[in-house]
KOLRO-910631 format. One line per field, with one value per residue (C-alpha): x, y, z; residue in one letter; residue number from 1. Coordinates in steps of 0.5 Angstrom, whole numbers, always signed. Example, Ala and Ser with C-alpha at 12.3 -4.5 7.8 and 13.67 -1.06 7.14 Angstrom:
x <- c(+25/+27) .
y <- c(-9/-2) .
z <- c(+16/+14) .
residu <- c(A/S) .
num <- c(1/2) .
***
This chain:
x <- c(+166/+161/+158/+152/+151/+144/+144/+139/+137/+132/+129/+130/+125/+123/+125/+133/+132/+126/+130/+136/+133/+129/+136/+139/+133/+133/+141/+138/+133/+140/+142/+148/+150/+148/+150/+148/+152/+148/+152/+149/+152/+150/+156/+152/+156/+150/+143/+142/+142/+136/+129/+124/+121/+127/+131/+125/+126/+132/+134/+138/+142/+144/+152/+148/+150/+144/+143/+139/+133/+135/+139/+132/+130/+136/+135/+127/+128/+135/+134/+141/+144/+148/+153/+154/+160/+155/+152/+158/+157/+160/+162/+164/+169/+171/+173/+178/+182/+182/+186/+190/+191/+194/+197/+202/+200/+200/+208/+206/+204/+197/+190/+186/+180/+182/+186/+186/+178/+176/+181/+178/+171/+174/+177/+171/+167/+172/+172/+165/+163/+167/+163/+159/+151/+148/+146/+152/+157/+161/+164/+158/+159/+155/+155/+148/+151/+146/+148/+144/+141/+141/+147/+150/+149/+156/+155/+155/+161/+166/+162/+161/+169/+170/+165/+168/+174/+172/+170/+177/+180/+175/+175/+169/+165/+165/+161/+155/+151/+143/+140/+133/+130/+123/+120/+113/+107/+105/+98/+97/+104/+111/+117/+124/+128/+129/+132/+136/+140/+141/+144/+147/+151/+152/+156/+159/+162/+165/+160/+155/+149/+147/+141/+137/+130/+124/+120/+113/+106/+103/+106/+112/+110/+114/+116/+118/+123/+126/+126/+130/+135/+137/+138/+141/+146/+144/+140/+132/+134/+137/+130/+126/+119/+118/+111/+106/+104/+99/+105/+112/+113/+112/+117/+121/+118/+116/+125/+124/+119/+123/+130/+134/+135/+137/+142/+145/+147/+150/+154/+157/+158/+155/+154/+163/+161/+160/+154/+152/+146/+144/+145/+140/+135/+135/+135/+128/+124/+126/+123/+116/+115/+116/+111/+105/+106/+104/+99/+95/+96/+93/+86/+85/+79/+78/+81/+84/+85/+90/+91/+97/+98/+104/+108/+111/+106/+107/+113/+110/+117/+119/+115/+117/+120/+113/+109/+113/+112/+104/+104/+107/+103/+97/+99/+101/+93/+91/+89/+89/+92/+89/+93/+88/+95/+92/+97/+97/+96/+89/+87/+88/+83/+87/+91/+85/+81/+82/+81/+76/+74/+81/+79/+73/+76/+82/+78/+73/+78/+81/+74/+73/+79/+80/+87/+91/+98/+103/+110/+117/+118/+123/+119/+113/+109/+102/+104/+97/+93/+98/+95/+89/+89/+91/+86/+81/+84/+85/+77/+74/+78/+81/+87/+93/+101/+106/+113/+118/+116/+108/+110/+112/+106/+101/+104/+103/+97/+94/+98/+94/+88/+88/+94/+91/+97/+94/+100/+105/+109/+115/+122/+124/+118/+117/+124/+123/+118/+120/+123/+116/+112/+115/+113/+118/+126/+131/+137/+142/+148/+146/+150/+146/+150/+152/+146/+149/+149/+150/+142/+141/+143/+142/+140/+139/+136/+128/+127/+120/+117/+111/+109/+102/+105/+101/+107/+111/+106/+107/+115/+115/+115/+122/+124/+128/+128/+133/+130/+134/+133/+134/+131/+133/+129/+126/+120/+121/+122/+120/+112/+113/+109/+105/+103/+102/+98/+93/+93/+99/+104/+111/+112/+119/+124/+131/+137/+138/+130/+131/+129/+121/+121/+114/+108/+101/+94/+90/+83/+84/+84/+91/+94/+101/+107/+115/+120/+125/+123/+121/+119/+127/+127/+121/+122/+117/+116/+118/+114/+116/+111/+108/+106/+102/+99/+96/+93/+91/+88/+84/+83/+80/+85/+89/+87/+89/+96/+98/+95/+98/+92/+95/+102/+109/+109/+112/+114/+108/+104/+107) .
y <- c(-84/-81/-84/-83/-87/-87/-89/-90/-87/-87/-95/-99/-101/-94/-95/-93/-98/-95/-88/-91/-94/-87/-83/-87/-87/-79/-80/-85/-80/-75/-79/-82/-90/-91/-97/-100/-104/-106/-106/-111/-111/-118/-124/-129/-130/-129/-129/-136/-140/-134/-136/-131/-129/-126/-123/-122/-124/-128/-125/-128/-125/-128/-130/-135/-129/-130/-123/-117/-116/-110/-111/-113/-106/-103/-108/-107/-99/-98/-104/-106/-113/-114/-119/-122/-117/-112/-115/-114/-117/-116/-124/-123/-117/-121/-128/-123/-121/-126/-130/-125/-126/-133/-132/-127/-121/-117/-119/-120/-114/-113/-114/-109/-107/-100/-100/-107/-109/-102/-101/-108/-105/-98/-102/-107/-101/-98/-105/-106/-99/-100/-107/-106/-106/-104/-106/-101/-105/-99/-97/-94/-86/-86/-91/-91/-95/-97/-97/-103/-103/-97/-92/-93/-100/-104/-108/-103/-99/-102/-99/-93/-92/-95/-89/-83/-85/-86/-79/-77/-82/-80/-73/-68/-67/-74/-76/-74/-77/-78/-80/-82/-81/-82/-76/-78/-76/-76/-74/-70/-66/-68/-70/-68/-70/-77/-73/-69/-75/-79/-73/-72/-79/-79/-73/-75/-81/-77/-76/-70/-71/-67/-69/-71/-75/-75/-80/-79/-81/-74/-69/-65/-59/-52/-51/-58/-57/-51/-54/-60/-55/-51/-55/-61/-55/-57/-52/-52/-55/-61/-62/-68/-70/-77/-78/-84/-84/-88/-92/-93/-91/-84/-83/-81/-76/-73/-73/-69/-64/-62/-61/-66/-68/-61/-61/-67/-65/-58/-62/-68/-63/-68/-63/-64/-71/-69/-74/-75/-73/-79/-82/-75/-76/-84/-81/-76/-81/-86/-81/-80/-87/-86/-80/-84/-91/-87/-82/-89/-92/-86/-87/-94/-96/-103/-108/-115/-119/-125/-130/-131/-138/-138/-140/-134/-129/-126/-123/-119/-117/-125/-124/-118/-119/-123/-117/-112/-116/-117/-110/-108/-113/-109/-103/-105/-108/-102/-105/-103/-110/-112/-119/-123/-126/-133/-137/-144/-148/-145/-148/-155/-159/-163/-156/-153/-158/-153/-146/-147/-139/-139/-145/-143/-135/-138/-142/-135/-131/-136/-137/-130/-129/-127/-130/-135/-135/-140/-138/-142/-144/-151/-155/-159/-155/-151/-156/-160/-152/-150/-157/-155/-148/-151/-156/-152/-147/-153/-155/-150/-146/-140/-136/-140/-139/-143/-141/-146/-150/-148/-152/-158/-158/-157/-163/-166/-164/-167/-174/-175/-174/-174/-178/-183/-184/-183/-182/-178/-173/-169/-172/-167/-167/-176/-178/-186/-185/-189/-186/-188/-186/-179/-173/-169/-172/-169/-166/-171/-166/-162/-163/-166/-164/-156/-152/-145/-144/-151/-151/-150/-143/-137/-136/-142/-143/-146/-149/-149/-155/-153/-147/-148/-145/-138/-137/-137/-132/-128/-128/-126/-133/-134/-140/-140/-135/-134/-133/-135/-141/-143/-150/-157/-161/-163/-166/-174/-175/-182/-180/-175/-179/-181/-174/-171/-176/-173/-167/-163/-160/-159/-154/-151/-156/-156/-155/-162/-164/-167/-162/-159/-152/-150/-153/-152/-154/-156/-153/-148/-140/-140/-145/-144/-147/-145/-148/-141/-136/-131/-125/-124/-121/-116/-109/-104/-102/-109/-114/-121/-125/-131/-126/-121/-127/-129/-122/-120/-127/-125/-119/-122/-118/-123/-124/-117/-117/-123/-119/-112/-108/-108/-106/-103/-95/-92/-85/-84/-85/-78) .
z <- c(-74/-70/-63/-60/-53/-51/-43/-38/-31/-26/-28/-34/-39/-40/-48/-49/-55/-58/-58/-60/-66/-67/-66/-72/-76/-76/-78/-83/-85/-87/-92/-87/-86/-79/-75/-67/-62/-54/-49/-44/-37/-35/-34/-40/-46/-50/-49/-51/-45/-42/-40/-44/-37/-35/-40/-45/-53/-55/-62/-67/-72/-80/-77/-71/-66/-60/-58/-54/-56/-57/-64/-66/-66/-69/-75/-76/-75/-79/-84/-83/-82/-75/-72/-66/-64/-64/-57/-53/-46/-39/-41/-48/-45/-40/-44/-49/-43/-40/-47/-48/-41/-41/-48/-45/-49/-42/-42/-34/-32/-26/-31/-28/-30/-32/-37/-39/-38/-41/-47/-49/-49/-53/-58/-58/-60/-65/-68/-70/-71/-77/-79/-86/-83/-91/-97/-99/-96/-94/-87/-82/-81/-75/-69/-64/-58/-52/-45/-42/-35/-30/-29/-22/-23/-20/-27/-31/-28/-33/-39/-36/-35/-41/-45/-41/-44/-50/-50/-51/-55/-61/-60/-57/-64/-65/-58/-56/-50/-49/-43/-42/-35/-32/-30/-26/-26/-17/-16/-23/-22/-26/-21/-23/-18/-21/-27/-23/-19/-25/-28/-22/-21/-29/-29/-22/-26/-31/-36/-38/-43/-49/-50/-44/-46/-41/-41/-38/-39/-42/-46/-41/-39/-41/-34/-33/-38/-35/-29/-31/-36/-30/-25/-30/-34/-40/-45/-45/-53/-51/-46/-51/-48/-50/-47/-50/-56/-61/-63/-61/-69/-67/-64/-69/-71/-64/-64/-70/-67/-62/-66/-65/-72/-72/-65/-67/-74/-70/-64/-68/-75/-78/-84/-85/-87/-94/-96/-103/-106/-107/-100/-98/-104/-100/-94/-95/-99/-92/-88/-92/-93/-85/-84/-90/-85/-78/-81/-84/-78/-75/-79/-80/-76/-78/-73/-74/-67/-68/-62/-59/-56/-52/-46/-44/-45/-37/-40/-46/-49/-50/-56/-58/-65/-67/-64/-68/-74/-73/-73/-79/-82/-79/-82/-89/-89/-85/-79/-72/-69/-63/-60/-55/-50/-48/-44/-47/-41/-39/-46/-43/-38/-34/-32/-30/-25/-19/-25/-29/-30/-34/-38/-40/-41/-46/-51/-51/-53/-58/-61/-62/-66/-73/-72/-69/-68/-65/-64/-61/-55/-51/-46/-45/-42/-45/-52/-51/-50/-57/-60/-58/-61/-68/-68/-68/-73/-77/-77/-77/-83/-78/-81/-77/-77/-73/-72/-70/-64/-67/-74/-69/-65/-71/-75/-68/-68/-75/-74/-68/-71/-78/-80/-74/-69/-63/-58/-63/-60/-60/-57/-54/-50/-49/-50/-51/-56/-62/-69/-71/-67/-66/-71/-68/-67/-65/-71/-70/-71/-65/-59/-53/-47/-48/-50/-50/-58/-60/-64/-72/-71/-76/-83/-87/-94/-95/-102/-105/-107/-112/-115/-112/-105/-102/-98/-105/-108/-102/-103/-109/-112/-112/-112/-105/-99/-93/-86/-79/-75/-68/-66/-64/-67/-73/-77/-77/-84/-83/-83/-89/-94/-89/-87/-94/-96/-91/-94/-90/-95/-93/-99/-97/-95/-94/-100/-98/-100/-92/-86/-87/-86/-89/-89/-92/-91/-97/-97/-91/-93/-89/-85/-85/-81/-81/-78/-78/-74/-80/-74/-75/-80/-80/-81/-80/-89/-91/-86/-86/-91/-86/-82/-87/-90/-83/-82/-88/-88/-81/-85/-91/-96/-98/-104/-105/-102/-107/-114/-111/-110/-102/-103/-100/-100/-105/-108/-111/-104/-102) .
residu <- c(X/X/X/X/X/X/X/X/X/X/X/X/X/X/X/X/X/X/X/X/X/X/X/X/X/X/X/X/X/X/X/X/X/X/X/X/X/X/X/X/X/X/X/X/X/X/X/X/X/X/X/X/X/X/X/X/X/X/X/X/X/X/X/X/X/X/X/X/X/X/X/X/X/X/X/X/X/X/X/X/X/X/X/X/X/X/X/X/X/X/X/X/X/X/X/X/X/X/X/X/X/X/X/X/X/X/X/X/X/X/X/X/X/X/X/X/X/X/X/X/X/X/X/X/X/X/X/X/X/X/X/X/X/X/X/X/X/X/X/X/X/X/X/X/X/X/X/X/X/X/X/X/X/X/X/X/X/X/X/X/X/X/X/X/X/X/X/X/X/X/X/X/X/X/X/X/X/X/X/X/X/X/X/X/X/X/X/X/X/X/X/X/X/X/X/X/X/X/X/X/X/X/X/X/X/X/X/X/X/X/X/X/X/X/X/X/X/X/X/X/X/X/X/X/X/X/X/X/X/X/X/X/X/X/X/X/X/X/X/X/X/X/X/X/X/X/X/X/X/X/X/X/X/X/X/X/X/X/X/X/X/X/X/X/X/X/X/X/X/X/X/X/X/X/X/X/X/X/X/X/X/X/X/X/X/X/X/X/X/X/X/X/X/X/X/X/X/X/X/X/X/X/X/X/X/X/X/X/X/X/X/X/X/X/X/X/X/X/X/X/X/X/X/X/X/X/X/X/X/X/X/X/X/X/X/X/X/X/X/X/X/X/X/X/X/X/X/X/X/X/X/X/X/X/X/X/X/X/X/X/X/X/X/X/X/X/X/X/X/X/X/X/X/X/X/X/X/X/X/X/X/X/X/X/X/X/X/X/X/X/X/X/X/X/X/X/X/X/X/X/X/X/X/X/X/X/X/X/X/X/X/X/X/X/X/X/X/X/X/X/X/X/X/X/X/X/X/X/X/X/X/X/X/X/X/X/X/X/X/X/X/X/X/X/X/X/X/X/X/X/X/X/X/X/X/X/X/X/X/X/X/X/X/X/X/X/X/X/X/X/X/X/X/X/X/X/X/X/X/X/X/X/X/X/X/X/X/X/X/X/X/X/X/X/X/X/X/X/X/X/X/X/X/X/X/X/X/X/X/X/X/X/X/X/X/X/X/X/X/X/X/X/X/X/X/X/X/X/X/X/X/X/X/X/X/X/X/X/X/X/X/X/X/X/X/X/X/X/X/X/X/X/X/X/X/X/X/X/X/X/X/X/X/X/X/X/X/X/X/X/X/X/X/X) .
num <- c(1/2/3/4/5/6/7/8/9/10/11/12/13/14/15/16/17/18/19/20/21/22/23/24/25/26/27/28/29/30/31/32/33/34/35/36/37/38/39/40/41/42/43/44/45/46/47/48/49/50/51/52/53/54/55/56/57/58/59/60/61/62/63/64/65/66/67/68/69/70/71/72/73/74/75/76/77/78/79/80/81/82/83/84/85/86/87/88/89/90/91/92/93/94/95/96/97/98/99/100/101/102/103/104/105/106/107/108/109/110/111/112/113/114/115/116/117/118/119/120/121/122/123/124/125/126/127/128/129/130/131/132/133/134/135/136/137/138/139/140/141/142/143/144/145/146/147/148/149/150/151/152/153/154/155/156/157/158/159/160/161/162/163/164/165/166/167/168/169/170/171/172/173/174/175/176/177/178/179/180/181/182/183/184/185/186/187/188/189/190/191/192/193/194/195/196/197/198/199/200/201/202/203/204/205/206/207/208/209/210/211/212/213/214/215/216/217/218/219/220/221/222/223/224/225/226/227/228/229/230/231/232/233/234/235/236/237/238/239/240/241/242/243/244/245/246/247/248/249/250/251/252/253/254/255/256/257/258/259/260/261/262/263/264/265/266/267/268/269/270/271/272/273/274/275/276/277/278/279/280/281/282/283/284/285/286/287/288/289/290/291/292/293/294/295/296/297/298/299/300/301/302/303/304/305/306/307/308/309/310/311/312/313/314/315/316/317/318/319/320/321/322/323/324/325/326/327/328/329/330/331/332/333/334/335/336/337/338/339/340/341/342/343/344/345/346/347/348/349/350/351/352/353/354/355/356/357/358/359/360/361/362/363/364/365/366/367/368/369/370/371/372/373/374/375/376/377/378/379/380/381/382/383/384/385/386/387/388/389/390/391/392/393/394/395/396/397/398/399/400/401/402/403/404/405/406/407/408/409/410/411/412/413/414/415/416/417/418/419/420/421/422/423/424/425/426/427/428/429/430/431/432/433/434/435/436/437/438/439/440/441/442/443/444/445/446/447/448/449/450/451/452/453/454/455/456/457/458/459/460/461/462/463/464/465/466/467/468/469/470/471/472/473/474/475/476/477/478/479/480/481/482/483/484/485/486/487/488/489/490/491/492/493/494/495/496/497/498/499/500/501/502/503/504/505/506/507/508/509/510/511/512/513/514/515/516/517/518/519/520/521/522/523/524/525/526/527/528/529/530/531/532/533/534/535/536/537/538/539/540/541/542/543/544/545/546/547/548/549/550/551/552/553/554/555/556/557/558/559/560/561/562/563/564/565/566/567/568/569/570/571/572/573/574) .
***
């Protein structure tokens, strides 16, 4: 097994999980198995109990495991399936030992951090390195392992202990570090010394990067990177620029550029791993669908702007999954996304007695859209504007998606004013209301009290009612589809009869025929709901199906994405 750690200097945020997923995506591009596993220094079990706003996107995974939004990136880019074991957390590492702790597997001696803490997280590591991630059910042969946060912080420090032994444990030409660093631009000029302290406290902890990735604005200079290799003793091949790009999808091919494939294959002797022909075959056809993706994008003119009515839009990263799959489905029709952020309460009046500025600019950014998108979300508020918007999607025959809390508030919507109960809403949101006044009651088997990983959590089948279904036709007319769940609530099943009757479909149900999971309205181009969150399961050549079928209906190509004139990139588009 080959490691390669990706750590952060200087601040977080600066993309260590964009050049992870890149890093194994080269290795895929070899024809090598690549896993991923994250490292959150943070104390939480998981990030289930997380506010978006803080913490960005919850992410979950096909077991239920509510992870980073990290692991994310690391199934969208590398096409893998991970568990929950491969988000390891401050918390998680802390619980095992303290069982083992209680069950006398120390045999009494002092539980310290070091060794006890940090041989728990090396053989964590070790463990779930070997985990089977792809459609080959064989054991990985390389693992991309994220540091999270910011080397240096009293968090972290376990980890880092944990990593600079690990480095012996599995041997020098099995471990490689990559550290991603800030280099800014102050006044025109390119400014090493963060670079250079954060090397120099990483190396101080033990330590030393192979490859040191700078992240700058513009393209780094040749003297900045001479700078950076003599004082950061490392050689200027081992210097990689990552500055901005049209899209974070090129960020690979900026790595391949610049050698990396190249020095990765000469520091882990990647060549002795011996990789068949076909895997390499595999490996390169990856990497030409990759480069045919980034060139379309790059001469796609046409724009398809697609309304994000949410509650968390302050915090961009809490709809990351959603955005990432908007713009794969954006390229796949050859389109340059452009998503209009409206925050769901400016949409309501009684909201904004005192800001009318911000009413009147949320409903004219809504009504300019081509698309309106709705996605999940807990709480009541923003739910009147969410109603709002898909209201006048509905009326006004607007390309319209909602997802989980979005499915909820458009089948309220329509009770309110198609099927004519006025003061319908959700449980979760008026908890004495009636079970026959209620469009959305809360799941009976859910637990009430704990909220950490107690809700409908994971992959769960859908299956579709009738033929006459846009969504079965974008899945392949299958008859059912696996897609991850995470909510609470349900569709009232009292008011089905009522609300088909109306003309709103629930043409994707449960195996038990119970649970709504998707609707569709009849006589409307594209107005779709689902309560799963099908985001999760997007990659960036196989965009998930009720997020395509919304851009290439704001797009006005639907028809051709379901009679295959649109279609994935293959071998003879290269």
């Amino acid at each position: 097994m080959k490691y390669v750690v990706v750590s952060g200097g200087v601040i977080s945020g600066i993309g260590k999980g964009v050049l992870a997923s890149s890093t194994g995506l080269l290795l895929k591009t070899l024809g090598l198995r690549v896993t991923s596993i994250k490292i959150d220094p943070y104390m939480n079990i998981d990030a289930g109990t997380m506010s978006p706003l803080e913490h960005g996107e919850v992410f979950v995974l096909n077991d239920g495991g509510e992870a980073d939004l990290d692991l994310g990136n690391y199934e969208r880019y590398l096409n893998i399936t991970l568990t929950r074991d491969h988000n390891i957390t401050t918390g998680k590492v802390y619980q095992q030992v303290i069982e083992r702790e209680r069950k006398g597997d120390y045999l009494g001696k002092t539980v310290q951090v070091v060794p006890h803490l940090t041989n728990a997280i090396q053989d964590w590591i070790e463990r779930v390195a070997k985990v089977p991630v792809d459609d080959t059910g064989l054991e990985p042969e390389v693992c991309i392992i994220e540091l999270g946060g910011t080397v240096g912080d009293i968090e972290s420090a376990p980890f880092v202990e944990a990593l600079r032994q690990f480095q012996f444990r599995v041997g020098h030409e099995n471990f490689a570090l990559i550290h991603v660093s800030l280099v800014p631009v102050i006044h025109g000029e390119q400014k090493t010394k963060p670079t250079q302290a954060a090397i120099k406290d990483l190396r101080s902890l033990g330590l030393s990067p192979d490859v040191i990735a700078c992240r700058c604005s513009e393209k780094l200079e040749k003297p900045v990177i001479d700078k950076i290799s003599m004082f950061c003793h490392v050689g200027p091949n081992q210097v990689l620029g990552v500055h901005d790009l049209n899209s974070t999808y090129h960020v690979p091919l900026l790595l391949i550029d610049q050698k990396m494939t190249k020095y990765l294959t000469q520091r882990l002797s990647l060549d002795s791993l011996n990789v068949k022909p076909e895997a390499k075959a595999k490996g390169e056809d990856l990497l030409n669908r990759w480069k045919v993706l980034t060139t379309k994008y790059d001469r796609s003119f046409e724009t398809v702007k697609i309304a994000l009515v949410g509650k968390y839009t302050h915090l961009k990263d809490s709809y990351i999954s959603v955005i990432k799959s908007l713009e794969h489905s954006s390229m796949r029709v050859s389109r340059r996304l452009e998503i209009v952020w409206v925050e769901a309460s400016d949409l309501e009046l009684e909201s904004n007695d005192t800001d009318k500025v911000k009413y009147h600019k949320a409903w004219h950014s809504l009504c300019c859209a081509d698309g309106i998108l709705v996605p999940g979300g807990f709480g009541s508020r923003g739910t009147e504007g969410m109603m709002q918007a898909a209201k006048w999607a509905r009326e006004n025959k607007i390309p319209f998606l909602g997802v989980c809390l979005g499915f909820q508030v458009a089948t309220i919507e329509f009770v309110r004013n198609v099927v004519g109960i006025t003061n319908s809403n959700s449980q979760e949101f008026v908890p004495e209301l009636s079970d026959e006044e209620a469009t959305v009651v809360y799941m009976p088997e859910i637990d009430k009290d704990k909220l950490g990983g107690t809700m409908r959590l994971g992959l769960r089948e859908t299956v579709f009612q009738t033929e006459d279904s846009v969504l079965k036709k974008l899945y392949g007319g299958v008859d059912e589809i696996l897609e991850r769940h995470r909510h609470r609530y349900e569709i009232n099943p009292k008011l089905i009869s009522k609300i088909e009757s109306k003309g709103l479909k629930f043409v994707g149900k449960d195996l038990a025929g119970e649970r709504m999971e998707i609707f569709e309205l009849e006589n409307h181009p594209y107005y779709v709901a689902a309560q799963y969150h099908p985001e999760y399961l997007s990659k960036v050549l196989d965009p998930s199906k009720p997020f395509l079928g919304l851009v290439a209906a704001a797009s006005g190509v639907l028809d051709k994405v379901l009679n295959g004139e649109i279609k994935p990139i293959s071998q003879g588009d290269f």
